[in-house]
Kinemage of the C-alpha trace (Angstrom):
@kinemage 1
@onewidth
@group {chain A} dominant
@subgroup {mainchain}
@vectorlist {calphas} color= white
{ca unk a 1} P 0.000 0.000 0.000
{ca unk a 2} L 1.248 3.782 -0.634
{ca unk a 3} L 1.911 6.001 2.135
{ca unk a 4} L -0.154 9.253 1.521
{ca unk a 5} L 1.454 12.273 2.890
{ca unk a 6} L -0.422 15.058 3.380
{ca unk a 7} L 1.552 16.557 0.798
{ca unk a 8} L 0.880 13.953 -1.989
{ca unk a 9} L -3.084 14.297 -0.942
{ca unk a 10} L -2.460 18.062 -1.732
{ca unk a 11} L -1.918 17.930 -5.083
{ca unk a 12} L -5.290 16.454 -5.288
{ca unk a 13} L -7.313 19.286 -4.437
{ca unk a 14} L -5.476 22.149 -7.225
{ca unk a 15} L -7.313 23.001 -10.222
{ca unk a 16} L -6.743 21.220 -13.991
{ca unk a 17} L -7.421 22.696 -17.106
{ca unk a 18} L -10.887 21.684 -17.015
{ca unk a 19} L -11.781 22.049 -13.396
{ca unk a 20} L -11.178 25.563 -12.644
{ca unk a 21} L -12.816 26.313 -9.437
{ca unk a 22} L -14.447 29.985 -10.534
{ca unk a 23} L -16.585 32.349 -8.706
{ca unk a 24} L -19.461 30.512 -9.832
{ca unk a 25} L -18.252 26.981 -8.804
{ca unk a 26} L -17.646 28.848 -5.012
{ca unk a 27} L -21.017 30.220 -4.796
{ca unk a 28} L -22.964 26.696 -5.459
{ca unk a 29} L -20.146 24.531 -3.543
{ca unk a 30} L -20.568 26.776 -0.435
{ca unk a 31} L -23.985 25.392 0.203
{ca unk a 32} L -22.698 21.547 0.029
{ca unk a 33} L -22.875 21.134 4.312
{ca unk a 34} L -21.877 18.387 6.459
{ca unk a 35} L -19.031 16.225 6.626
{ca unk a 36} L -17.571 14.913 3.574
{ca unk a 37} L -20.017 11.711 2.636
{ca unk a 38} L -22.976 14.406 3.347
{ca unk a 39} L -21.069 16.992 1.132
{ca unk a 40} L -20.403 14.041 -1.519
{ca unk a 41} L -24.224 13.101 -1.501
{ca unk a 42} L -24.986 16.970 -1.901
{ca unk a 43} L -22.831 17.604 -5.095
{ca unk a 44} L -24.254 14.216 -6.716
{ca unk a 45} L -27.651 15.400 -5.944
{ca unk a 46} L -27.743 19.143 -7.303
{ca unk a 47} L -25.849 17.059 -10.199
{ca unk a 48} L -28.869 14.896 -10.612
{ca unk a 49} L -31.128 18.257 -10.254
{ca unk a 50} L -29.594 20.630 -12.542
{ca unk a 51} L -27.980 18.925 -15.454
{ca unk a 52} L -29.500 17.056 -18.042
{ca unk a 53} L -28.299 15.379 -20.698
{ca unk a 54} L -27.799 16.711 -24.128
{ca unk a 55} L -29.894 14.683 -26.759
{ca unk a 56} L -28.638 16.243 -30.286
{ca unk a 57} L -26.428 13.868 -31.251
{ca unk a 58} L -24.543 15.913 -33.492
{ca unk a 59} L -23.871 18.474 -30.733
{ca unk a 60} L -22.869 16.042 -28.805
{ca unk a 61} L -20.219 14.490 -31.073
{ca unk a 62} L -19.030 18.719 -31.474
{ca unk a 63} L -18.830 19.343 -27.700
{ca unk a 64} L -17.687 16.014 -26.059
{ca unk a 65} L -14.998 16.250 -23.808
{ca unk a 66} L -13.811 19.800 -24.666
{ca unk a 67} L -15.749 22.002 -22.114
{ca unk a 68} L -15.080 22.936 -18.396
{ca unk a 69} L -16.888 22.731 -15.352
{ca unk a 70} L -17.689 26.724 -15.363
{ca unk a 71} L -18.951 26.097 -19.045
{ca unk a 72} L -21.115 23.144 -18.309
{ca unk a 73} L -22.423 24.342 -15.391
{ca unk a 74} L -23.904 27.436 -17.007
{ca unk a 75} L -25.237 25.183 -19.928
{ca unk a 76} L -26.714 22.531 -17.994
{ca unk a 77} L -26.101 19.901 -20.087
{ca unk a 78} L -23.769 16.539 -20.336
{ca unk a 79} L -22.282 14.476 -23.283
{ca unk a 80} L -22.061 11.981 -20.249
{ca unk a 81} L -19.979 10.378 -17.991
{ca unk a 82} L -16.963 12.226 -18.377
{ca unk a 83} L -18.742 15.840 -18.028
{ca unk a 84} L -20.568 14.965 -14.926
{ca unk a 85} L -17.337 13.538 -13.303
{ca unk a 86} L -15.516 16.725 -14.381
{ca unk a 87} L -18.094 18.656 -12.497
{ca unk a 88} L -18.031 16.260 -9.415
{ca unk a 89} L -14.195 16.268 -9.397
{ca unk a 90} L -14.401 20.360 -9.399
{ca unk a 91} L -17.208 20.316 -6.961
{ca unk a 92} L -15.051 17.885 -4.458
{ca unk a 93} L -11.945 20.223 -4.610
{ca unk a 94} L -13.915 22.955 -4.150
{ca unk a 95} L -15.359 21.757 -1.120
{ca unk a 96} L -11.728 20.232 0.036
{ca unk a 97} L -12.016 17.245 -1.000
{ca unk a 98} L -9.412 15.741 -2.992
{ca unk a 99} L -10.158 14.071 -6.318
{ca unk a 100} L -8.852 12.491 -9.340
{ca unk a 101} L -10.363 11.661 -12.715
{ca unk a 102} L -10.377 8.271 -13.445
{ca unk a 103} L -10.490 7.204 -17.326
{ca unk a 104} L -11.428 3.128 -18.203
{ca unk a 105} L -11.952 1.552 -21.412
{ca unk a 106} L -14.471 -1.103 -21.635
{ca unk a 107} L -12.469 -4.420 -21.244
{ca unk a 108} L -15.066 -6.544 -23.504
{ca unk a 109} L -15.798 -4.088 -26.307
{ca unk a 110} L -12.657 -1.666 -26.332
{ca unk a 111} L -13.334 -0.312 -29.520
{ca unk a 112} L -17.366 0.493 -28.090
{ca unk a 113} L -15.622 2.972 -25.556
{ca unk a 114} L -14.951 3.791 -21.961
{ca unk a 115} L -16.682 4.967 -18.795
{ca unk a 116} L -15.334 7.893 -16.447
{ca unk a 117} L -15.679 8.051 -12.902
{ca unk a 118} L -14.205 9.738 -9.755
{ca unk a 119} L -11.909 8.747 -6.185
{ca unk a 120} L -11.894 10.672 -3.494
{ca unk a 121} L -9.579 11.003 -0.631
{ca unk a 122} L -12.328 10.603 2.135
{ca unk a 123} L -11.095 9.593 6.318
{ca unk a 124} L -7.855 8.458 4.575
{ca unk a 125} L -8.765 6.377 1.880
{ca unk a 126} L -9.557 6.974 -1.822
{ca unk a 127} L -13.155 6.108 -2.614
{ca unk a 128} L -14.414 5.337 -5.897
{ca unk a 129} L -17.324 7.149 -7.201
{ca unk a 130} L -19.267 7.245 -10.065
{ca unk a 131} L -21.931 10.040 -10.706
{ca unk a 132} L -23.927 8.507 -13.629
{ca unk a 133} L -24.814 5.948 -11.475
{ca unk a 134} L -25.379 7.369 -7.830
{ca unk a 135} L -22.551 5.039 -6.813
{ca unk a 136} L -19.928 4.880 -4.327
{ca unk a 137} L -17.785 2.061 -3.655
{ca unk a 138} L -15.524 2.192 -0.798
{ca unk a 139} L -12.885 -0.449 -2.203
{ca unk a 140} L -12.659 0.971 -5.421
{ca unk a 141} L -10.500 -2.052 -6.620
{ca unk a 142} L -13.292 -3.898 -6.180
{ca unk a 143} L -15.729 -1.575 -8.261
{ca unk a 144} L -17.821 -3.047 -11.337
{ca unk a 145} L -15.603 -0.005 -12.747
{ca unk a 146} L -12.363 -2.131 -12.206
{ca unk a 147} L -13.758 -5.059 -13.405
{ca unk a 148} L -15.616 -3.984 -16.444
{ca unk a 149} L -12.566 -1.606 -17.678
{ca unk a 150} L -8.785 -1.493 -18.109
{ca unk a 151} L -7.477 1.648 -16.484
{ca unk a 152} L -6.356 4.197 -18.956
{ca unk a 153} L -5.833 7.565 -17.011
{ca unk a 154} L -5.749 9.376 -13.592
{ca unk a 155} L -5.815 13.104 -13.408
């Protein structure tokens, strides 16, 4: 097992390129209360409230995987997994949670695609969690994300 300084945890909770944590993402993240599985189910649930799914296909295949939280927050729509995990990851750091991106591809049907989902450094353990689904698994090893997916990236 890897020791986790408090330093390595650190680097965890700064902003990517996609996750900026602007005014915006302050204002909505500073009414997430409670302790961090309460903050957690808070973000997943104003998720589940307040962005939908974008259904024009061809939009979809324009905007995948090039917008940031800010900008899909103010649109209110996904092209799926990976948006809503790039606004749970932003959402967690904002709140001080530490959290990585977490990239599979789909170990039966590779060429079909991937799924995204998050960890989070919660009472000193990464959790796995995936917003799509409303799921959280504390082992993440032993997620149907590990099984069903080869590991491709962590950011």
């Amino acid at each position: 097992m890897i020791n986790m300084t408090s330093k390595n945890i650190k680097v965890w909770l700064k902003e990517g390129e996609q996750s900026k944590i602007t005014s915006k993402i302050r204002k909505i993240s500073s009414k997430f209360k409670g302790g961090n599985f309460g903050k957690i189910f808070s973000i997943l649930n104003w998720i589940e409230s307040n962005i939908s799914e974008e259904k024009d296909r061809k939009k979809v295949l324009k905007i995948f995987a090039s917008r940031t939280a800010d900008q899909l927050i103010r649109e209110r729509n996904d092209t799926g997994c990976h948006d809503t995990t790039v606004i749970l990851v932003t959402f967690l750091r904002a709140v001080g949670i530490p959290a990585k991106y977490v990239l599979g591809i789909d170990k039966k049907s590779p060429t079909r695609g991937g799924h995204c989902v998050a960890e989070a450094y919660v009472n000193k353990t990464w959790i796995l969690i995936d917003p799509g689904e409303f799921k959280l698994n504390l082992i993440p090893e032993r997620s149907s994300f590990y099984k069903d997916n080869y590991l491709v990236k962590k950011g």
